[in-house]
VONU-260753 format. One record per atom (N, C-alpha, C): atom name; residue in one letter; x, y, z; residue number from 0. Coordinates in Angstrom, 1 decimal, always signed. Atoms other than C-alpha are relative to their C-alpha. Layout:
<nodes>
  atomo  residuo    east   north      up  num
     CA        A       X       Y       Z  NUM
...
</nodes>
This chain:
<nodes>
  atomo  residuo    east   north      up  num
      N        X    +0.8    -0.7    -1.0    0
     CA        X   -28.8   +41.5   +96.7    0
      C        X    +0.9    +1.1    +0.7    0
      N        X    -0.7    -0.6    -1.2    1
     CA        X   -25.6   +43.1   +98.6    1
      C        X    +0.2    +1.6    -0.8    1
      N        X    -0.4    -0.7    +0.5    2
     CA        X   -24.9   +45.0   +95.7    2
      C        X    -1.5    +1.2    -0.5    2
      N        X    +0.7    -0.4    +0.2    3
     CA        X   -28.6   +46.4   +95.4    3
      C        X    -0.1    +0.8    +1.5    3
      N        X    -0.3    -0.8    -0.8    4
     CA        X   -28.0   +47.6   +98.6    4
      C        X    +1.3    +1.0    +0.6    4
      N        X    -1.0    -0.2    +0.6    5
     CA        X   -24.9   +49.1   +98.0    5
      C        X    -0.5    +1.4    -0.5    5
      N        X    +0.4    -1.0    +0.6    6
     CA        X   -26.5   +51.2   +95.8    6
      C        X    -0.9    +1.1    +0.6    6
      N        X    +1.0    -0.6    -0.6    7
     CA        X   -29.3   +52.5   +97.6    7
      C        X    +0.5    +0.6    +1.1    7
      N        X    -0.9    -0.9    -0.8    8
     CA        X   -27.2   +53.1  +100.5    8
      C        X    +1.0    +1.5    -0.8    8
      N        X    -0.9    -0.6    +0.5    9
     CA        X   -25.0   +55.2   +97.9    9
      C        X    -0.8    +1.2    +0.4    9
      N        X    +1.0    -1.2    +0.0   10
     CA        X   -28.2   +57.4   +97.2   10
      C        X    -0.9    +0.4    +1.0   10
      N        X    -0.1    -1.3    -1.3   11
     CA        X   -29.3   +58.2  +100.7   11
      C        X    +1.1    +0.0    +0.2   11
      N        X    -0.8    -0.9    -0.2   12
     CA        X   -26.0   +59.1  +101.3   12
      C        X    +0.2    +0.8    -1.1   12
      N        X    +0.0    -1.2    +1.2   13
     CA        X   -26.0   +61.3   +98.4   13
      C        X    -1.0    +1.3    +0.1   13
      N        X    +1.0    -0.6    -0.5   14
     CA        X   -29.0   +62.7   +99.4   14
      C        X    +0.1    +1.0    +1.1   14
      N        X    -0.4    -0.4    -1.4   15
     CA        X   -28.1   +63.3  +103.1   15
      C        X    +1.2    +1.2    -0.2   15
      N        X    -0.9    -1.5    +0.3   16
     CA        X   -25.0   +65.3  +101.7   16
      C        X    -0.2    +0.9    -0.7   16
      N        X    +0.6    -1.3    +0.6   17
     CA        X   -27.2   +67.2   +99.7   17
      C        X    -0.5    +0.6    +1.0   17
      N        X    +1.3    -0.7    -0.5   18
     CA        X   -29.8   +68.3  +102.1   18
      C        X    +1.2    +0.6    +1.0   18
      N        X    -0.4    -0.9    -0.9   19
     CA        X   -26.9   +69.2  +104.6   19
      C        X    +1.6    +0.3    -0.7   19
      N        X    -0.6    -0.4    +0.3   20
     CA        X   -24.3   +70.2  +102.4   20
      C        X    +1.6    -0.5    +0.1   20
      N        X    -1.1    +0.7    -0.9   21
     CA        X   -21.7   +67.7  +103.7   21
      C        X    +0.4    -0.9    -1.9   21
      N        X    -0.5    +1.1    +0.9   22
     CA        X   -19.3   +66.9  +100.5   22
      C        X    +0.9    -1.1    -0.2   22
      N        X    -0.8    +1.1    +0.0   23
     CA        X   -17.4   +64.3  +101.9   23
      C        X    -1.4    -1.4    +0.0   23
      N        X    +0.7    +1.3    -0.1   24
     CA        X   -20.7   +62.2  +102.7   24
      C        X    -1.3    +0.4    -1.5   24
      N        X    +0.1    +0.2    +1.5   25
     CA        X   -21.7   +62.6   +98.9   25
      C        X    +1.0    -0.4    -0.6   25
      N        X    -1.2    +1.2    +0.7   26
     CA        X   -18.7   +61.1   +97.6   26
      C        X    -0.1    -1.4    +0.7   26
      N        X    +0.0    +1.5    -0.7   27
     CA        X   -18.9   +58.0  +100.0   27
      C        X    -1.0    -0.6    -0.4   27
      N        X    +1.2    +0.7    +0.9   28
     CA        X   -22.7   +57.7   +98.5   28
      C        X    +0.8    -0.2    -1.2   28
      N        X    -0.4    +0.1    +1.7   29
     CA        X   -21.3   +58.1   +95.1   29
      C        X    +1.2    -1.5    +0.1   29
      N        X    -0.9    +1.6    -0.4   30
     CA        X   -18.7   +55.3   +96.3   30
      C        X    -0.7    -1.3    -0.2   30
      N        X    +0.8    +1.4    -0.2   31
     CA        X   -20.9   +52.9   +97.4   31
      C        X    -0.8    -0.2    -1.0   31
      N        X    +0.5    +0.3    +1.5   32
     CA        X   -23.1   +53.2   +94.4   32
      C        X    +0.6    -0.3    -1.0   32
      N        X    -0.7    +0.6    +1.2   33
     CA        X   -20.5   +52.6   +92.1   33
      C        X    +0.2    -1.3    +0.6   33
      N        X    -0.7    +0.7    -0.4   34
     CA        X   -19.0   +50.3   +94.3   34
      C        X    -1.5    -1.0    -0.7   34
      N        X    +0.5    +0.8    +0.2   35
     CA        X   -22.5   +48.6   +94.0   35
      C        X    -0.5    -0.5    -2.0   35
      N        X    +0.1    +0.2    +1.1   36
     CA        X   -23.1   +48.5   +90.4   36
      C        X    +1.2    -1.1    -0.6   36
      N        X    -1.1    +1.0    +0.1   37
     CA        X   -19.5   +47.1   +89.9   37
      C        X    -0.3    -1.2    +0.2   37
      N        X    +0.6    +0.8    -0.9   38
     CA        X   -21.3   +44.2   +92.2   38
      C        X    -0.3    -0.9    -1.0   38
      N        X    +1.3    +0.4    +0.8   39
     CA        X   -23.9   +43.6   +89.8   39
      C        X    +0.7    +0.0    -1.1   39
      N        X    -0.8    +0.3    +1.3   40
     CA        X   -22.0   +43.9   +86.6   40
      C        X    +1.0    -1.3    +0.1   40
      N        X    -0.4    +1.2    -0.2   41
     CA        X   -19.5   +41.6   +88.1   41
      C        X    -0.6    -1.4    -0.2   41
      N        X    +1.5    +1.6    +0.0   42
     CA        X   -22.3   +38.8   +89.0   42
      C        X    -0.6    -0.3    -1.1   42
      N        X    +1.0    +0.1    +0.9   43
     CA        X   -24.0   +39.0   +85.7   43
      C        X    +1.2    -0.5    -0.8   43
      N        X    -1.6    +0.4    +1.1   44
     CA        X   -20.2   +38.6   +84.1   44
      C        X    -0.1    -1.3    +0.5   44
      N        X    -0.8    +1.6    -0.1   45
     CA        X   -19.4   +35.4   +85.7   45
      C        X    -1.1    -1.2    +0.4   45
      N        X    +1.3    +1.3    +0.2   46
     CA        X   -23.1   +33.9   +85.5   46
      C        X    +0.0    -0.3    -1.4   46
      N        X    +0.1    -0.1    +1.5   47
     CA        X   -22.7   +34.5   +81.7   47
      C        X    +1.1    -1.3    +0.0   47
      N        X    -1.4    +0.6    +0.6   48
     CA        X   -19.0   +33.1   +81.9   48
      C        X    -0.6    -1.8    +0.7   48
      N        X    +0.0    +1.4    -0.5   49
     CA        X   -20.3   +30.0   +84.2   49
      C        X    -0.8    -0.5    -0.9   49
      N        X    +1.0    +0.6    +1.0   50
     CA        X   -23.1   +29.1   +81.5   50
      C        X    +0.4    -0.2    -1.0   50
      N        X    -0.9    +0.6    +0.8   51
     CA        X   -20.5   +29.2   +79.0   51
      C        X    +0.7    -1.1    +0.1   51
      N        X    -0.6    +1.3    -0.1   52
     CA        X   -18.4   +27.0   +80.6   52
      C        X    -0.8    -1.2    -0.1   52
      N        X    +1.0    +1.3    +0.4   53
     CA        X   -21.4   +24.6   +80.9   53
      C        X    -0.1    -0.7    -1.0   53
      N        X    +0.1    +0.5    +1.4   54
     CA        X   -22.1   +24.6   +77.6   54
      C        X    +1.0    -1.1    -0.8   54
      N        X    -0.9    +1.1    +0.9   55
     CA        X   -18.8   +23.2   +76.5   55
      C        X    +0.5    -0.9    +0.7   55
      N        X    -0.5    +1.7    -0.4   56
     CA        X   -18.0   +20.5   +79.2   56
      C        X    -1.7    -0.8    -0.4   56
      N        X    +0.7    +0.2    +0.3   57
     CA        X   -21.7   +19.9   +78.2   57
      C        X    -0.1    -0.7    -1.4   57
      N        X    -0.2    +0.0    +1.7   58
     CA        X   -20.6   +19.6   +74.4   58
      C        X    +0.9    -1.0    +0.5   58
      N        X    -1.1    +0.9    -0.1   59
     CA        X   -17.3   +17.3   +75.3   59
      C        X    -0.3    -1.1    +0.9   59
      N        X    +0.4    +1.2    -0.3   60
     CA        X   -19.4   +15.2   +77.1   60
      C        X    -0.6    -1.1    -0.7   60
      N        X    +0.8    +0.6    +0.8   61
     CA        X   -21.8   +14.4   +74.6   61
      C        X    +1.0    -0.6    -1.2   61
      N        X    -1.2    +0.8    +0.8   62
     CA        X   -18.2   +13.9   +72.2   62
      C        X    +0.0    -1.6    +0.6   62
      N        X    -0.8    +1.1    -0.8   63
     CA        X   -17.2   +10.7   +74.4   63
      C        X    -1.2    -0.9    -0.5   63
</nodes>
């Protein structure tokens, strides 16, 4: 969620530095929208990697 706002923050500030011409507060949007994508790419990596791990203490339990 933090990182979906993250984003959205990026793009009105992206916005805001368009309409008044301000390019330091277009790069801090553009920041924070990466920043949040990063967020989300992250989280989706280490839900994958936790479901893996599942799987195989899952598998070496059923060994025993």
């Amino acid at each position: 969620m933090d990182n979906d706002l993250d984003q959205a923050k990026g793009r009105i500030k992206q916005a805001a530095g368009d309409l008044t011409d301000n390019d330091r507060l277009k790069q801090d949007g553009k920041t924070d929208e990466t920043a949040g994508k990063a967020k989300e790419f992250l989280g989706d990596a280490k839900g994958k990697l936790d479901g893996a791990v599942d799987k195989v203490k899952d598998a070496l339990h059923r060994d025993k």
